[in-house]
C-alpha positions as CSV (number, residue, x, y, z in Angstrom):
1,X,0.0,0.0,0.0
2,X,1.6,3.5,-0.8
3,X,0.9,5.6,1.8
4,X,1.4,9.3,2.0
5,X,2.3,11.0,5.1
6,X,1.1,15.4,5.4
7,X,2.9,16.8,8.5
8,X,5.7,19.2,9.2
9,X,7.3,17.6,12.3
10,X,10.2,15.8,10.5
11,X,11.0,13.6,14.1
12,X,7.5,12.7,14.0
13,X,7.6,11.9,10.4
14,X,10.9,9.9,10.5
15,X,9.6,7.6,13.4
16,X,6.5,7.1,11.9
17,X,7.6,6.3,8.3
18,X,10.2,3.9,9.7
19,X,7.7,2.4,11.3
20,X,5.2,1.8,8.4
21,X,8.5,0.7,5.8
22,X,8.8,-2.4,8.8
23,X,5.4,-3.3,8.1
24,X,5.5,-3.4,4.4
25,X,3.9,0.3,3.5
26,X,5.7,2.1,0.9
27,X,5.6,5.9,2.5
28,X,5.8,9.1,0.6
29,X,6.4,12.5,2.6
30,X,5.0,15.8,2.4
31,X,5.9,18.8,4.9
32,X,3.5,20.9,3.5
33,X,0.0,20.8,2.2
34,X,0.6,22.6,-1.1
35,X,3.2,19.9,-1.6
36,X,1.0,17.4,-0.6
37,X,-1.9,18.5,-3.0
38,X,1.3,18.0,-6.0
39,X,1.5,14.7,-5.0
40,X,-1.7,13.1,-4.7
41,X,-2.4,14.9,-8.2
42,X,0.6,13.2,-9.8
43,X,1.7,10.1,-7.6
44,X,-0.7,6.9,-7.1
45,X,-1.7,6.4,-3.4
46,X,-3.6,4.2,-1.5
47,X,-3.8,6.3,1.8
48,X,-3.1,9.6,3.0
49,X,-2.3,10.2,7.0
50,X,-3.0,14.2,6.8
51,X,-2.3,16.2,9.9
52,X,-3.9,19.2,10.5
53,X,-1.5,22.2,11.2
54,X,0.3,22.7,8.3
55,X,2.5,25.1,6.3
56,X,0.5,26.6,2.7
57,X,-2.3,24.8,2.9
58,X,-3.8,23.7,6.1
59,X,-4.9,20.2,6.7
60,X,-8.7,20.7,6.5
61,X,-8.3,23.0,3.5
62,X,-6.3,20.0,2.1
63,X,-8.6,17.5,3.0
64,X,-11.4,19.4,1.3
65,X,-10.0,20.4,-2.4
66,X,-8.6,16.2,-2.6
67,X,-11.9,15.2,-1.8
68,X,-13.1,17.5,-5.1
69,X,-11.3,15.9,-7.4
70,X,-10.3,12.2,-5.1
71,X,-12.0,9.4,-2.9
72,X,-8.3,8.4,-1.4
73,X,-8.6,6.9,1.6
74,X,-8.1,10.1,4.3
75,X,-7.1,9.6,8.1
76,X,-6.9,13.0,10.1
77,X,-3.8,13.1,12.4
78,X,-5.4,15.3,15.1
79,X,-4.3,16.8,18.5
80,X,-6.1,15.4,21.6
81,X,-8.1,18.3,22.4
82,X,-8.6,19.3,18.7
83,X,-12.5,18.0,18.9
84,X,-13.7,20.9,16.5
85,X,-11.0,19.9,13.5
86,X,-11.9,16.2,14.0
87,X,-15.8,17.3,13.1
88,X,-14.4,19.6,10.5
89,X,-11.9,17.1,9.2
90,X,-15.0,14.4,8.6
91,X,-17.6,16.9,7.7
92,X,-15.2,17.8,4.8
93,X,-14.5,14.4,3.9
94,X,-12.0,12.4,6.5
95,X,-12.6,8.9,6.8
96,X,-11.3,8.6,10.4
97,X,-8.8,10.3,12.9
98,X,-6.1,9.3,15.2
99,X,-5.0,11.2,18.0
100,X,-2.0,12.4,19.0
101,X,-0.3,10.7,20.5
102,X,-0.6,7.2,19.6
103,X,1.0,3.9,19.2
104,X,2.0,3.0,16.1
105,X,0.1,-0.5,16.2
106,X,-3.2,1.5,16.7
107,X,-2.5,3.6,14.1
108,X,-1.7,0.4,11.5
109,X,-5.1,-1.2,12.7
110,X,-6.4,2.2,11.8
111,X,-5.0,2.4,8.3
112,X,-6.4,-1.4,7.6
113,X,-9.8,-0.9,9.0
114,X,-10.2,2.4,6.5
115,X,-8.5,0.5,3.4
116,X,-10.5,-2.5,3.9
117,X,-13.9,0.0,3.9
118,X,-12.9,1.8,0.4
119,X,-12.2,-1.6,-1.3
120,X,-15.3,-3.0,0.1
121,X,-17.3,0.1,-1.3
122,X,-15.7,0.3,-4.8
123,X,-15.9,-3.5,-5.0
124,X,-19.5,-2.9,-4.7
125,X,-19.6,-0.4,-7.3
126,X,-20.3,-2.9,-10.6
127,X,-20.7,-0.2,-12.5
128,X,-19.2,3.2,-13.3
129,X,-20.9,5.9,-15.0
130,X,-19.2,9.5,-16.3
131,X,-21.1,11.7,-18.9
132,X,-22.6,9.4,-21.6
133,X,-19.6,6.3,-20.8
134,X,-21.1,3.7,-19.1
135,X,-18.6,0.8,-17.9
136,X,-19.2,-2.9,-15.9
137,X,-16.8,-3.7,-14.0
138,X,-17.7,-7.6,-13.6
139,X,-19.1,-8.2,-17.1
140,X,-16.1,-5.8,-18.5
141,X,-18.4,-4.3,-21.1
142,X,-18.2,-0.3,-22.3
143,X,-21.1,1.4,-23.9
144,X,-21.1,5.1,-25.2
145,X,-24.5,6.0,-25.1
146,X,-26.4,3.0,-26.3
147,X,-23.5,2.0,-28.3
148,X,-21.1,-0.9,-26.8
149,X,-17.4,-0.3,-27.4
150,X,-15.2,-3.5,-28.1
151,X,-11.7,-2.9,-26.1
152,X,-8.9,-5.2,-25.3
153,X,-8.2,-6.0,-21.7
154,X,-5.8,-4.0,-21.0
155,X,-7.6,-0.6,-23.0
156,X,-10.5,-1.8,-20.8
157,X,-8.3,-1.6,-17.7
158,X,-6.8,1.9,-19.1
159,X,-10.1,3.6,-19.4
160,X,-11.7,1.9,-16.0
161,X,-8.4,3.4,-14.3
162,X,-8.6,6.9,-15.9
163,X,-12.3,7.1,-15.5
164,X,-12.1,6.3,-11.8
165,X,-10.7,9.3,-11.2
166,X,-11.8,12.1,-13.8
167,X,-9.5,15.1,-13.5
168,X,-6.2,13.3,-12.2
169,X,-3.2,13.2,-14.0
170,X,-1.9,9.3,-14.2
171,X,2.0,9.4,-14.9
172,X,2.7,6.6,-17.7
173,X,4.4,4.9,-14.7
174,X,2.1,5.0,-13.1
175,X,0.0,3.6,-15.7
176,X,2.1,1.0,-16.6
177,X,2.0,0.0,-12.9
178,X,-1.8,-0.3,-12.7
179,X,-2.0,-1.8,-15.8
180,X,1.2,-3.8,-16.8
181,X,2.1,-4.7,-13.0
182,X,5.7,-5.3,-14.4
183,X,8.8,-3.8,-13.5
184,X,10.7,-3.2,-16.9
185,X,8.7,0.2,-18.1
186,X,8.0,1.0,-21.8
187,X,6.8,4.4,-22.7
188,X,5.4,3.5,-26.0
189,X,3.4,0.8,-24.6
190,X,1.4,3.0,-22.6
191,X,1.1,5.3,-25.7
192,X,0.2,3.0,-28.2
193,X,-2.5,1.9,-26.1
194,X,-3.9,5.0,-25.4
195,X,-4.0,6.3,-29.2
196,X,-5.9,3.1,-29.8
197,X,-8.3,3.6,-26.7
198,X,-9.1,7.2,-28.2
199,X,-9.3,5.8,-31.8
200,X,-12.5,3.9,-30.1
201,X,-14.1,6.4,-27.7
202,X,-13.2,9.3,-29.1
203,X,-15.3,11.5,-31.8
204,X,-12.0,12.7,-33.1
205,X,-8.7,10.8,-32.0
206,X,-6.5,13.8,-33.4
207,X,-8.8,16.1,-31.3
208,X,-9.2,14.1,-27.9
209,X,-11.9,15.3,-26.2
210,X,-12.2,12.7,-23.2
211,X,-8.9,11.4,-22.3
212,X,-6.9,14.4,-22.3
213,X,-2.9,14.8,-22.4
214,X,-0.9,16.9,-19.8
215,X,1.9,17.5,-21.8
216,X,5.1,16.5,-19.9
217,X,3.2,14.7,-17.4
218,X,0.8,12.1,-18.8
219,X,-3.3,11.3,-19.1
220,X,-6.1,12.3,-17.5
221,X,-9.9,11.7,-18.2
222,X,-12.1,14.9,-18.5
223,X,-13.8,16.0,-15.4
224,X,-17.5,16.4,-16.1
């Protein structure tokens, strides 16, 4: 699970990251929430531990403007007599808080308990729907409309990813990640693919209107 960590005490951050590389996390690091906000745009996470005082952007600012774009998995990091940001913090779109202090083990079951709630939930969701695309997750079928659309499996898998999450940029890496799951990374595979994925759901494949390019970056699907 790749896990983000938002807070600006590096001691704090240090132990705790240590601790979450023992038990098998991958960790990224932010000391700042306009960091932060870079990051969850452009790196794929599983989990974000977001404290609340912060440098740039505040933590429920933060946890507000992911949740406009992002359903990542949010626990509050929260001082003990902070009960007005924990209300805030969920009101705006935390899925739980942990108080500091707290034991690391607590804070583990914590992270599990929240993961295994989103999976559940999108596991449940059979079928996605954005604008006029239509897309089922168990029978793997797209339709545009009333119009199916014959992909491959791993086009299907590109579009499900990118339509997931309208408005965030996936790197090709990251891409190739999802998709692929293989270490040795090819560029032009992720390309290819995509340029045949608009060739099908686009009106115009030399004028994408749907999955978009950042230019430097990678893809994103349109937000509605």
């Amino acid at each position: 699970m790749n896990i983000l960590i938002v807070d600006d005490e590096k001691l704090i951050v240090k132990g705790l990251m240590n601790s979450l590389e023992q038990n098998g996390f991958q960790v990224y690091v932010a000391y700042d929430g306009k960091k932060a906000l870079e990051m969850v745009n452009f790196q794929q996470l599983d989990l974000i531990l977001l404290d609340i005082m912060l440098p740039e952007i505040d933590g429920i600012t933060l946890c507000k403007k992911i949740r406009e774009k992002n359903d990542i998995p949010i626990i509050m990091l929260t001082a003990k007599d902070d009960y007005i940001d924990k209300v805030l913090g969920l009101e705006f779109g935390a899925d739980d808080y942990v108080t500091k202090p707290f034991h690391t083990r607590e804070l583990i079951a914590r992270i599990n308990a929240v993961y295994r709630r989103y999976i559940k939930k999108h596991d449940e969701e059979e079928v996605l729907q954005v604008d006029s695309f239509k897309i089922n997750i168990l029978s793997r079928t797209v339709l545009k409309g009333e119009r199916e659309i014959e992909l491959t499996s791993k086009e299907f898998e590109l579009l499900k990813t990118l339509i997931k999450s309208p408005g965030r940029v996936f790197t090709r890496e990251n891409l190739f990640d999802i998709v692929w799951n293989e270490n040795i990374f090819d560029t032009r595979t992720v390309d290819v693919h995509i340029s045949n994925l608009r060739e099908k759901v686009e009106e115009d494949a030399a004028k994408p209107q749907l999955i978009k390019t950042k230019w430097g970056v990678g893809y994103y699907f349109k937000r509605g």
